[in-house]
N, C-alpha and C positions, 0 to 999 in steps of 0.2 A: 631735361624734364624726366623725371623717374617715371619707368612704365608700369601699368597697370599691373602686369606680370609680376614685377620683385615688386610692388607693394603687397602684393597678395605674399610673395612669399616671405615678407615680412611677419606679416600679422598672421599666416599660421602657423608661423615659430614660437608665438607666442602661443604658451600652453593655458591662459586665463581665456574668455569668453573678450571677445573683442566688436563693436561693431559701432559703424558711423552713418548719423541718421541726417537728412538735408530736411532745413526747416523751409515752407516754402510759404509761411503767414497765413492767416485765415484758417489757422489750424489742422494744419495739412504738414503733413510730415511724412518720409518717404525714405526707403534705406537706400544708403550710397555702398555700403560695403560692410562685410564681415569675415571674419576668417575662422579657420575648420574648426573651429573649440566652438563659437556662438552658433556654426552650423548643426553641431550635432545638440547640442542645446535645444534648439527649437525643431528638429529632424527634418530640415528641410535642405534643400540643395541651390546652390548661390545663386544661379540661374529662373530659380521660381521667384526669387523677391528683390534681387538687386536690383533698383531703378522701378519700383511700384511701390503706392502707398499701402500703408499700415493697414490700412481699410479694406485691403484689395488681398491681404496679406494672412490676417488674424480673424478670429472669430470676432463678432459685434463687440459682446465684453472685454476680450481681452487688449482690441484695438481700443476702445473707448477708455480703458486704463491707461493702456500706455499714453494716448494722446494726451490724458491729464496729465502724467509727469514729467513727459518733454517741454507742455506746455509749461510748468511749473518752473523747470529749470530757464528757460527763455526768460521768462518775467521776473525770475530772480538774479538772472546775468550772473550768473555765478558757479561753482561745482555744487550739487547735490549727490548726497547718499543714503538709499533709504532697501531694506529689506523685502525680500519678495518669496512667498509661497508658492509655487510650481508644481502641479502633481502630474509625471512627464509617465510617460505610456509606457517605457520601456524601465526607468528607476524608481515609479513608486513617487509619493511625496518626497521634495529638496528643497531646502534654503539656499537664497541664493541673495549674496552684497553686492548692490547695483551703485556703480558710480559714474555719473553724464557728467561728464565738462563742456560748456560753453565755446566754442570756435568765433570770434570777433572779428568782425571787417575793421578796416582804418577809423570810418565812421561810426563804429562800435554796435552797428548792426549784427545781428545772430544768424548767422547762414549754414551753420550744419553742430551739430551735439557729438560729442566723442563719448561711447558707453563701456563699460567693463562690470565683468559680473567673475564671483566666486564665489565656487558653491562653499558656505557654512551651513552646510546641515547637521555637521557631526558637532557643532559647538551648538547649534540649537537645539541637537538632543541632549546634549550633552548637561545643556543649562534646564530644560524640562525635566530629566532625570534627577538632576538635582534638587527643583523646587519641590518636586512629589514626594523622595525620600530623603531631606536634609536630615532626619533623625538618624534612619539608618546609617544612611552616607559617613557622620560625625563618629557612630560606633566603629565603622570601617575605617574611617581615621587612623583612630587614636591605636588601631592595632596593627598596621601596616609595621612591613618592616623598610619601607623606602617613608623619608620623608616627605608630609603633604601641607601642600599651606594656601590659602586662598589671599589673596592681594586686593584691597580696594581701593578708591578714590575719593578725595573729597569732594575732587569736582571730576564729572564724567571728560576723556580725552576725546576730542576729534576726532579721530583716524583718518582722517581725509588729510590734515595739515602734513608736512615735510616732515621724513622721518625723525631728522634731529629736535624739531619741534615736538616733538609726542615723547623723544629720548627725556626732554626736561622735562616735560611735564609730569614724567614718571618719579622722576626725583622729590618735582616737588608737592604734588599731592599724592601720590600712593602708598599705603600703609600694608603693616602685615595684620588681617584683620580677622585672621586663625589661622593655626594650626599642628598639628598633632605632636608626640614628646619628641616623637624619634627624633624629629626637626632639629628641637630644639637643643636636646642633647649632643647635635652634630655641631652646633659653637658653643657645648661645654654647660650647658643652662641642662637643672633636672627639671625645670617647669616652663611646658610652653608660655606661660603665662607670662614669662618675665620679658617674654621675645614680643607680645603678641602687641600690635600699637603702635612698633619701631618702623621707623621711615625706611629708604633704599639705603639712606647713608650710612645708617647703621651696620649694614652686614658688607657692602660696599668700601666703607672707607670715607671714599669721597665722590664726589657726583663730576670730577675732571680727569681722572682715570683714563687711560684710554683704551685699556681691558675693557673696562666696565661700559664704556661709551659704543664701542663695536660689539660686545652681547648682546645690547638693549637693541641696540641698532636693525641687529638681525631678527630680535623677535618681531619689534617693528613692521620690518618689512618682511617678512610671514604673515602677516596680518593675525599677530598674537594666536598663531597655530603651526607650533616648531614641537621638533624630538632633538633631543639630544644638544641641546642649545650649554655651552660651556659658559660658567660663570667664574668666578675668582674672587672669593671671601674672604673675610678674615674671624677666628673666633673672636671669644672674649678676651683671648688673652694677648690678640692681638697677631698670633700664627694662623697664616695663608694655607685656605682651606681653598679645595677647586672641587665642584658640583658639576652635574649637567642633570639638567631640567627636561621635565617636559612639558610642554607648556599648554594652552586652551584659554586664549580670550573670551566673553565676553562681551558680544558688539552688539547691540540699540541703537537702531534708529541711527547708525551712522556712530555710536557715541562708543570707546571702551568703559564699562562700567566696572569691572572684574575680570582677575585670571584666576583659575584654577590651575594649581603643578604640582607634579611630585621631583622630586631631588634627590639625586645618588652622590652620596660622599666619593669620591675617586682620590681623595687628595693622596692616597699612598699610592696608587697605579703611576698617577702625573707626576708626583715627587722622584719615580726611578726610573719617569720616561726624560725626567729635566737632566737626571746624572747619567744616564745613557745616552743623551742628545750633548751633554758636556762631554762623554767620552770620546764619543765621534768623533768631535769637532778636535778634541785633541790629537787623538789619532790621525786624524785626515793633516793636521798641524806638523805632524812629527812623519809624514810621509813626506809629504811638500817638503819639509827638512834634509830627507832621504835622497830625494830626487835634486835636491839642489845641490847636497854635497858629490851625489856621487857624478853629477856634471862635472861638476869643480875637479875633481880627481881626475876623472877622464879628459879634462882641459889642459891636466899639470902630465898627465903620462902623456898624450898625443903632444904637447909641447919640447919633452923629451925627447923621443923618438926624432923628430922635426930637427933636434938639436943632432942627434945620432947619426942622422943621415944626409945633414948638411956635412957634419966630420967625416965621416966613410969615405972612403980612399976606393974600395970596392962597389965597381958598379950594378953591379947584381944585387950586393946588400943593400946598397942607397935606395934599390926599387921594391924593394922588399918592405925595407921602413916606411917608405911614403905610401906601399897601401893599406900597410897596418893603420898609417894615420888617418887616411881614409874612412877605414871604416870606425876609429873611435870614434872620431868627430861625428859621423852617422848615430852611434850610438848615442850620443853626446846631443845630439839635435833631437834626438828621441824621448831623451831625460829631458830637456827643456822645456820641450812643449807640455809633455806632463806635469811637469812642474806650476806652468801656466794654467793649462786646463783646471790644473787640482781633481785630474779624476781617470784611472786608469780606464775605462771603455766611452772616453769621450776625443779620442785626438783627432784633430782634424788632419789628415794623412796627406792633403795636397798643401797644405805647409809646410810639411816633413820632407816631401818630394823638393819645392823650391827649392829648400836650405840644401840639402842635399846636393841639387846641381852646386848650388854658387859655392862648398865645400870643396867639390871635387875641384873643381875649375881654379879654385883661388890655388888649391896643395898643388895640382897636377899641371904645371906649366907646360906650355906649349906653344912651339909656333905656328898652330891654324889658328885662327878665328873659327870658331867654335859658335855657329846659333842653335838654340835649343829652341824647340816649340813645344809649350805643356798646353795639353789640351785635357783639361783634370775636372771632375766633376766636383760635388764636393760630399765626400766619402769622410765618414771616422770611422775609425778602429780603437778597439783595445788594445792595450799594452801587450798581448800576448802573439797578436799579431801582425800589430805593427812596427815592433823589433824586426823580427826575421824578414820581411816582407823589404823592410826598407834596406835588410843590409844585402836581399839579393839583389835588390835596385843599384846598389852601391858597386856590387861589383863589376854590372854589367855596365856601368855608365864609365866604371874604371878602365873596363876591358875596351870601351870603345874610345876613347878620350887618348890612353896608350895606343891603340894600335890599328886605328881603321883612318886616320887622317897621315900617314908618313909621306911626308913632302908635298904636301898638301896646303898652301893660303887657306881655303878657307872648307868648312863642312857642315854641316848640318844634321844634330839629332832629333829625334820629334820624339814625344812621347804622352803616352794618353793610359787615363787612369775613367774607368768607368764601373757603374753596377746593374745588374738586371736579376733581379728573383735573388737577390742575397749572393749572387754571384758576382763576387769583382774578378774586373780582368785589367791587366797592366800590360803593355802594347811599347816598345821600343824598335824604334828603327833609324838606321844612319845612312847616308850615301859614297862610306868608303868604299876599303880596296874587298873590305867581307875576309871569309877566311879563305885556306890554302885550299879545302875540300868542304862539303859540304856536313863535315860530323862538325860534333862539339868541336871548338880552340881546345887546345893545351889540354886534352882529356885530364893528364895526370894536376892538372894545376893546383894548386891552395883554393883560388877563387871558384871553381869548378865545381871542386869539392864541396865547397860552403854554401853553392848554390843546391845542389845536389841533399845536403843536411836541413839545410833551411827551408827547403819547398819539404821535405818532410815533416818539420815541424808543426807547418799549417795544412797539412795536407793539399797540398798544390799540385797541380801539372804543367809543366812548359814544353817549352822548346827554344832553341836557338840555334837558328839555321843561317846560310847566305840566302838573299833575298830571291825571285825567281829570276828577275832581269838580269842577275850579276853584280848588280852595282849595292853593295851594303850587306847589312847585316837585317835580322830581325827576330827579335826577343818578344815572346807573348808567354801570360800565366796568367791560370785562372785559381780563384782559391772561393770557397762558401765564409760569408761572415759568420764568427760568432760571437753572440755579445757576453757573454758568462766571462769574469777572470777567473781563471783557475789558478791556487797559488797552492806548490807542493807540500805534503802535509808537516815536514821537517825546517818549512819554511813559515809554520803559522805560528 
């Protein structure tokens, strides 16, 4: 059963006027609930009227109204919408569209009304302003420099009915029934007059569109009061023009009867936003490209090497080759995932980690058994730091895979990748033989080195010590995320 709790906090996420009234016959009617939109509405607090009747609730008159229209909707067994005058202490006179729907038992009895209200005060002034000054208004028109046009209906629309019910219905009774030159010159016409009369389909196309169908859609459900609502036209000549409207319904008594909008030509802004969004895509195309070949390359050199080192007669060089292969393949698994992602500051970094182990392990033969335990949050990075990050991982999983299990069946790595405050930290440890002392291995080494270059890169701090028991090693670095890529200016 949902508790009372997240129902409330349901319905005061809703930002419209919400409230449910229990019918209890004999003309009694009583609130079951509301939420903080309907509360501040009526300035009362949930606790003065949840669970008492309306009687107990409202002044005589305004109880004695309401009582009509709940009762009205009961007897009608069906949704009602009808307009309400409000003059509230703290906003002055507000319009406000009230809509009750009916709640039905099995037996089709009525036991509680669901209500919603939204204030249209600013379209009923808006519609008053208009009937006082339509002469002025009409001068204002025709001298705008944004297009203006008013929309009527043969037959008034619903508003109540589903939005795509009301989308047709605009198609098929709504006309342009004025407006100004600007308009009409924006599809090529020097006189409104030749525009004025013409259906949706006319500027539209066609009424199956699915532009056209998701526009309508959303003024729809605005309740015919949107800014910035994007259309998609065509002139006369039949080249796709794109608009954004502003829009102002016209609601009666529940009914649309009229919009009032004005219309801004954008089509050359959208036209260089459509070859800039094709650019993109090409470019993001021809990267994916980039990163796939230079996989491929670094698949064909670490293959070689692989080849070089199986031939070597010297055993120094053989170990030399297989950790250069190492770490291609590292680089290699890096380019991959990008390649996948399709996006330099989205890689998910404990993928990179996996591949990594089963890299080393597959190149780097050995007679332990080797368990690893990844204990990895789930972290991305950008490319800029999750190259270096992952080849100091690389070395250090090398250095231990070579040299902390000798004559050793079986050992065990662990390693954990986590973040706190944009702070990641990566955590390795093993239960070999450790080093000879407790400084760095092989100070002078290649791999030392790279470690040493590479935490500079992202600004890192480590360490890598023997553990305090004796028994292993233990590898810890922290670095701050960043998510910016920075690519060198010689490289742009």
């Amino acid at each position: 059963m949902v508790s009372t709790t997240y129902t409330h906090q349901i319905l005061d996420n809703i930002p419209n006027s919400v409230f449910v009234i229990d019918v209890h016959g004999a003309g009694l009617f009583s609130i079951k609930d509301v939420n903080k939109a309907q509360l501040s509405f009526i300035n009362k607090q949930r606790e003065e009227i949840v669970g008492k009747y309306i009687h107990d609730i409202f002044p005589q008159e305004v109880a004695d109204h309401l009582k009509t229209v709940y009762q009205r909707c009961v007897n009608k067994g069906e949704r009602i919408s009808y307009e309400e005058k409000i003059n509230l202490p703290d906003k002055g006179e507000r319009y406000y569209l009230t809509t009750l729907t009916p709640q039905k038992e099995d037996d089709g009895s009525i036991t509680s009304l669901v209500g919603t209200s939204i204030d249209i005060t600013e379209q009923k002034l808006t519609e008053q302003s208009l009937r006082k000054s339509e002469e002025q208004y009409r001068g204002f028109v025709q001298n705008s420099t944004e297009g203006i046009y008013l929309f009527e209906f043969e037959e008034p629309i619903d508003t109540s009915l589903p939005p795509m019910e009301q989308v047709s219905l605009l198609f098929k009774h709504g006309y342009l029934a004025a407006c100004n030159n600007v308009m009409a010159e924006m599809y090529g016409y020097d006189d409104s007059s030749l525009i004025v009369g013409k259906k949706l389909e006319f500027f539209y196309g066609s009424d199956d569109k699915e532009e056209n169908i998701e526009s309508l859609k959303s003024i729809v459900e605005s309740g015919y009061n949107i800014k910035d609502a994007l259309s998609i036209e065509y002139d006369k000549d039949g080249n796709i023009k794109y608009f954004v409207n502003n829009v102002s319904g016209i609601v009666e008594d529940g009914f649309l009867t009229r919009i009032w909008a004005t219309q801004k030509d954008i089509t050359v802004e959208k036209l260089a936003e459509n070859k800039l969004q094709e650019s993109l895509l090409e470019k993001n195309t021809l990267l994916s490209e980039i990163h796939h070949r230079v996989k491929n390359n670094l698949a064909v050199v670490s293959g070689m090497m692989q080849l070089q080192a199986f031939e070597a007669e010297n055993e120094s060089l053989r170990e030399q080759l297989y950790d250069s292969v190492v770490r291609i393949k590292t680089m290699a698994t890096v380019h991959e995932l990008l390649y996948q992602s399709q996006s330099f500051s989205n890689l998910e970094f404990s993928d990179t980690l996996t591949n990594l182990v089963e890299n080393i392990s597959e190149t780097l033969q050995t007679n332990t058994n080797v368990k690893v335990d990844i204990d990895s949050e789930l972290i991305h990075l950008n490319i800029n730091q999750a190259i270096p990050a992952s080849l100091i991982v690389n070395e250090v999983l090398t250095n231990t895979y070579k040299h902390a299990f000798p004559d050793k069946e079986e050992g065990k790595i662990s390693f954990s990748l986590s973040e706190s405050n944009d702070l990641i930290t990566i955590e390795i440890t093993d239960d070999g033989v450790g080093f000879p002392t407790n400084e760095n291995p092989e100070q002078s080494s290649l791999g030392v080195h790279l470690i040493d270059v590479l935490s500079q890169q992202i600004e890192a701090s480590y360490k890598y010590i023997n553990k305090e028991d004796g028994k292993g090693t233990y590898f810890s670095m922290s670095f701050k995320r960043t998510d910016s890529v920075e690519i060198p200016e010689d490289q742009l």
